[in-house]
C-alpha positions in Angstrom: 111.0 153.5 118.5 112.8 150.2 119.6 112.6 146.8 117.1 113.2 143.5 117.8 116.0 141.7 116.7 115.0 139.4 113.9 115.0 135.7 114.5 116.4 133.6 111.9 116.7 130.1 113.3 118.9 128.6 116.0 121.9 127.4 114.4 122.1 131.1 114.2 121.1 131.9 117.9 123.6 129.4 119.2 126.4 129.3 116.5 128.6 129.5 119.5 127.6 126.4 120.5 127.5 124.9 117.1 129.6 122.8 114.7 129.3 125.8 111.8 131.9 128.1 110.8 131.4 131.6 110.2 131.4 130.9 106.5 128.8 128.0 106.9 125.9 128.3 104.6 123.0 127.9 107.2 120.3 125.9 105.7 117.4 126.9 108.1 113.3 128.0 107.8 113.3 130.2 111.2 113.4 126.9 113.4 113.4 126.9 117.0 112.1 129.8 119.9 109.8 126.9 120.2 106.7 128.1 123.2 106.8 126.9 126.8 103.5 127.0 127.8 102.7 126.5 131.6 99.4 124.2 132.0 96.8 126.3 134.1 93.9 123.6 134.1 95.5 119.6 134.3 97.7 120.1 137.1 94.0 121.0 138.9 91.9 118.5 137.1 94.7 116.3 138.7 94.5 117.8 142.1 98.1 117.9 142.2 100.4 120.6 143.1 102.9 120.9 140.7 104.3 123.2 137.4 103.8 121.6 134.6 105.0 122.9 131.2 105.0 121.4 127.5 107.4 122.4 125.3 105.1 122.7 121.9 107.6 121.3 119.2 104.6 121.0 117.5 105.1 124.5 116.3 108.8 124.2 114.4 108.2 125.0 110.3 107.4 121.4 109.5 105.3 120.8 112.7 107.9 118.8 114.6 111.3 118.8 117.0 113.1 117.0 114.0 113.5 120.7 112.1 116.3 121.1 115.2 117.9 118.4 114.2 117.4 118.7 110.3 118.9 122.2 110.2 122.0 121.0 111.0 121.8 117.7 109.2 121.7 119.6 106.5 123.6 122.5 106.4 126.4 120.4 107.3 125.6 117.7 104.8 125.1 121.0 101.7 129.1 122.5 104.1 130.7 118.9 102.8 129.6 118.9 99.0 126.0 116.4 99.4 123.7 116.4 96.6 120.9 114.6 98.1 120.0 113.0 101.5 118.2 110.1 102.7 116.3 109.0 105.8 113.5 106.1 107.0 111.2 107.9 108.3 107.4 107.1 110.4 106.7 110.7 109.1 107.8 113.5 110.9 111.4 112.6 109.4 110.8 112.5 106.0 109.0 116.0 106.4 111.7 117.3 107.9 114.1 115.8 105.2 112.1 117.1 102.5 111.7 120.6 103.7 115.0 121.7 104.1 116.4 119.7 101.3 113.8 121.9 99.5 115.4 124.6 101.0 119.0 123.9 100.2 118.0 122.7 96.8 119.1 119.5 96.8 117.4 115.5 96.5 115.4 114.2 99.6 115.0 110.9 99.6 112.5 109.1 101.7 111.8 105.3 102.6 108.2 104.5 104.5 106.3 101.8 106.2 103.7 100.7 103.2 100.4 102.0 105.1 101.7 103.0 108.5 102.2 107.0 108.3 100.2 109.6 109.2 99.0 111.5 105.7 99.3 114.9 107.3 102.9 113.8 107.5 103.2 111.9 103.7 101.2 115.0 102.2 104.5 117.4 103.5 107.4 115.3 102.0 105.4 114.6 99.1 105.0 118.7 98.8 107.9 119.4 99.0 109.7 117.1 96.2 110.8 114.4 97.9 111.3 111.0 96.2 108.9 108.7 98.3 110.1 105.1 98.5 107.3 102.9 100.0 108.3 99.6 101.8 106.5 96.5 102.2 108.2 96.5 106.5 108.3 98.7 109.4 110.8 101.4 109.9 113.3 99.2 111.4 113.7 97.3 108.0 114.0 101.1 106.0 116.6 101.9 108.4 118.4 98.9 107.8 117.8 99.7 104.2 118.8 103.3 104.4 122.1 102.4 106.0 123.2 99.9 103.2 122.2 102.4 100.5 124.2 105.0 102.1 127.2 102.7 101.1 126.6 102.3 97.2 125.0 105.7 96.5 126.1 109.3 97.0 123.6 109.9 99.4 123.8 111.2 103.0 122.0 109.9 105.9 119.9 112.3 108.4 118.4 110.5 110.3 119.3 111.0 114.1 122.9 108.2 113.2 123.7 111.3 112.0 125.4 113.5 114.8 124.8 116.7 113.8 121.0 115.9 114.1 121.9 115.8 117.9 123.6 119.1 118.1 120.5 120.9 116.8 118.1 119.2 119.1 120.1 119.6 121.8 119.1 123.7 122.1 115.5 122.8 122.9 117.3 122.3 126.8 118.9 125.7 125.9 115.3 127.1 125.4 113.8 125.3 128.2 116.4 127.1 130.8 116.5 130.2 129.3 112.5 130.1 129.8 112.2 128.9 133.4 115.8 130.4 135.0 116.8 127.1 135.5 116.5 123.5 134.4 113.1 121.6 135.6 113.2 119.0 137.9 111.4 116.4 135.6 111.8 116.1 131.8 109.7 113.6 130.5 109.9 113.1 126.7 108.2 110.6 124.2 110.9 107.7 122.8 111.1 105.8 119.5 114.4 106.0 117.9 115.7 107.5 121.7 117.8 110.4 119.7 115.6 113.3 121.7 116.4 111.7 124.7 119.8 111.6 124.3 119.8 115.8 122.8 118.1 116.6 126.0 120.3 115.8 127.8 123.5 117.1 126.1 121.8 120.3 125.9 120.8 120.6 129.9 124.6 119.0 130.6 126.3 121.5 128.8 125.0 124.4 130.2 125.1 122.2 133.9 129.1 121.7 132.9 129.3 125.2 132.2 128.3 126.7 135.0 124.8 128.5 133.4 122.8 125.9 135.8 123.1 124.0 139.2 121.0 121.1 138.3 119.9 119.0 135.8 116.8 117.4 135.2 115.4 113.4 136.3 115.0 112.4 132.9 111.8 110.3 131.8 111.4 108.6 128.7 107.9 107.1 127.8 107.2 104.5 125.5 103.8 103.1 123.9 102.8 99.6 125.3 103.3 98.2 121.8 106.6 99.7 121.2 107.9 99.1 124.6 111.6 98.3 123.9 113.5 99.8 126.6 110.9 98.7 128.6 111.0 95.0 128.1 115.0 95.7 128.1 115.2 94.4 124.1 114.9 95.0 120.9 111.6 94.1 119.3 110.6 93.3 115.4 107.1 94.2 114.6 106.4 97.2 117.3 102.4 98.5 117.0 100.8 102.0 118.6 98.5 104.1 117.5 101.4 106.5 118.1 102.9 105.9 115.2 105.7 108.6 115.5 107.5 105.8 118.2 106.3 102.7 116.5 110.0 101.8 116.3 111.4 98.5 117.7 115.1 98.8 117.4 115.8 101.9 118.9 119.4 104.0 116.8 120.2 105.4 120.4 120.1 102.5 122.2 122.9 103.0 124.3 123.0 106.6 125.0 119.6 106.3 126.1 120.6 104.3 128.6 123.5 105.8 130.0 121.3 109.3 130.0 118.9 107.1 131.9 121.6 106.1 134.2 123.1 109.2 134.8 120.2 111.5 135.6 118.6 109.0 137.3 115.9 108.7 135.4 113.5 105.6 134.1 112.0 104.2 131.2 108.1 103.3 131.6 105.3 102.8 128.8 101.3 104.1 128.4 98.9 102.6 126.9 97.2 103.9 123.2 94.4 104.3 125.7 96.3 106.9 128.0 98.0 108.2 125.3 95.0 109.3 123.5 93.0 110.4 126.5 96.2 113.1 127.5 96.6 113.6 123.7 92.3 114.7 124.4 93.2 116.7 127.9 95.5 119.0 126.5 93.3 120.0 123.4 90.2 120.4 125.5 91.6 121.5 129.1 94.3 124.0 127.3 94.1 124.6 123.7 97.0 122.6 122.9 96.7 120.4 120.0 99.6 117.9 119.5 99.8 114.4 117.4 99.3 110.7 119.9 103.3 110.3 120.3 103.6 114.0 122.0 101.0 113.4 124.5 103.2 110.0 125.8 104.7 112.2 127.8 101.6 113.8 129.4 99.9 110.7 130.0 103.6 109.3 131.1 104.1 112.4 133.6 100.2 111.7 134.8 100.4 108.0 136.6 103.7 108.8 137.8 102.5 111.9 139.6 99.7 109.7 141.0 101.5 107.1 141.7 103.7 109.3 143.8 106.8 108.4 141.7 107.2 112.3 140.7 106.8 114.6 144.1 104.5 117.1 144.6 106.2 120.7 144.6 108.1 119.6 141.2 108.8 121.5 138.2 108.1 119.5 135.5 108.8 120.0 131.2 106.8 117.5 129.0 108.3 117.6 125.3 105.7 117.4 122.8 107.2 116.3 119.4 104.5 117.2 116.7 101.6 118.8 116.2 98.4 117.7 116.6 97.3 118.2 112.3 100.0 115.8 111.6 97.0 112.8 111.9 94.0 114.5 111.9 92.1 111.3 111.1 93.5 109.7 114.4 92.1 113.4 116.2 88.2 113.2 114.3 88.2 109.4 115.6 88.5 109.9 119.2 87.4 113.7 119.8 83.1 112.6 120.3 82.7 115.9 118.7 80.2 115.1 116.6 79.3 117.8 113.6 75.4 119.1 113.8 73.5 119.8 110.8 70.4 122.2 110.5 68.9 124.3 108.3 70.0 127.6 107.5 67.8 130.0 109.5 68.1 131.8 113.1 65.9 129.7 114.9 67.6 126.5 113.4 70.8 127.8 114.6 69.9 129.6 118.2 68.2 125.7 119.2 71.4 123.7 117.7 73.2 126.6 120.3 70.6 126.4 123.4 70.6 122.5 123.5 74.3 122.4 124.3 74.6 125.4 126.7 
């Protein structure tokens, strides 16, 4: 009898390629090994012929990409002597933070947009002992915040400023490769703060520099029409999306989005909240993939450019999606026209409710 190795995170799987030392404590919850799930049903429904595949983040420990990032964040920020850590967060973030701060058994400490997160995401940092600072602005003022704090108080900052957050997001490319033999042709990936972007990238160039691949992937990053910086080529102050994941106006990887943009030549483009939601809809009902509105920017963003001819037919083609879909339930109940039927509690009750929608 044969048994699998056991899996115990990825700072783990790629300590090679890792800033840890063998004597690093690894603060990790089994992150990573993330699915890549081929679509059988949209490509048709489009009537294209392509391979499309989403990369469900959605299933990390805390339900997002940002437990890549956050296991490094903090198991080098626990390596160098911190006590507590601090982020601004739109949700998945502060979840994150929390979590493996948990984990490590140190302080998280979180700053929020008064009234502008998800509560599947507030409920998680809040669960898990976070100190939750609510603030009456958006997340580019609690990053602002967050960085002047960080220079009075013994506090370290993990959000994606932080580099190490990069390293550990980078091995999602690692994963994607590994999966398909070889990177994609397309990546297209939601943007807010542009950090995932930027990871991507470093991950597919590494192994490309390395010799493990012979290409690297046209690199598409998709924006919400209401938080459309890199879109309109400037920063903007009071960003709004029902996507609230990439409500975010001042991007923290503004420039190395750019040049990633520049040198796999890629684009920038945005959706609508209507698109968004109607891909966020798609994959749920066309594939059984349930993932929160910012992950399904790059569905809908991978969708017009396909029929607009901008992406090829014959291409191979990796969407990212960031979170999972039970991070804002209230925004999935709105839009799904599902409604719930009541009826009495009887077999002939039951068989019509069952008859009348066959």
């Amino acid at each position: 009898m044969t048994f699998r190795t056991r899996y115990t995170g990825l700072i783990d799987r790629y300590r090679d390629r890792l800033p840890v030392h063998d004597d690093t404590r690894i603060i990790g919850l089994g992150e990573g090994n993330t699915p890549l799930i081929r679509l059988n049903n949209i490509p048709g429904a489009l009537g294209k012929d392509v391979d499309i595949y989403v990369k469900y983040e959605g299933l990390n420990p805390t339900g997002s990409f940002k437990d890549r990032g956050m296991t490094m964040a903090v198991t080098k920020a626990v390596e160098e002597g911190a006590k507590a850590i601090i982020c601004a967060s739109t949700g998945n973030t502060s979840a994150a933070a929390a979590a493996y701060a948990a984990r490590a058994g140190i302080q998280a400490f979180v700053l929020i947009p008064d009234g502008k997160i998800a509560m599947g995401k507030l409920a998680q940092a809040m669960m898990h002992g976070a100190i939750v600072i609510q603030i009456k602005g958006n997340f580019d003022e609690g990053m602002r915040l967050v960085k002047e704090v960080a220079e009075e108080a013994p506090v370290t900052i993990v959000n994606s400023i932080n580099p190490y957050r990069l390293q550990g997001q980078k091995t999602a490319a690692f994963e994607i490769v590994e999966e398909l033999g070889r990177a994609p042709d397309y990546h297209c990936i939601p943007v807010g703060n542009a950090g995932n972007i930027t990871a991507h990238w470093m991950g597919y160039s590494e192994y490309f520099e390395q010799g493990i691949v012979n290409n690297r992937p046209v690199m598409l990053g998709y924006q919400a029409e209401g938080a459309s910086p890199f879109i309109k080529g400037e920063m903007e102050d009071n960003p709004e999306t029902v996507a609230t994941a990439i409500r975010i106006g001042h991007p923290q990887s503004w420039d190395k989005a750019w040049k990633v943009r520049e040198e796999s030549k890629g684009w920038f483009d945005s959706r609508s909240d209507e698109q968004i939601l109607r891909a966020q809809k798609m994959l749920a009902e066309k594939e059984g993939v349930f993932c929160e509105p910012a992950s399904a920017t790059s569905l809908a963003g991978a969708i017009q450019d396909l029929e607009e001819g901008k992406i090829p037919e014959g291409s191979t083609i990796v969407c990212t999606l960031t979170g999972h879909g039970l991070k804002d339930p209230d925004i999935a109940i709105q839009q799904s026209g599902s409604d719930m039927v009541t009826v009495d509690a009887d077999l002939g009750s039951v068989k019509e409710a069952i008859l009348k929608n066959l």
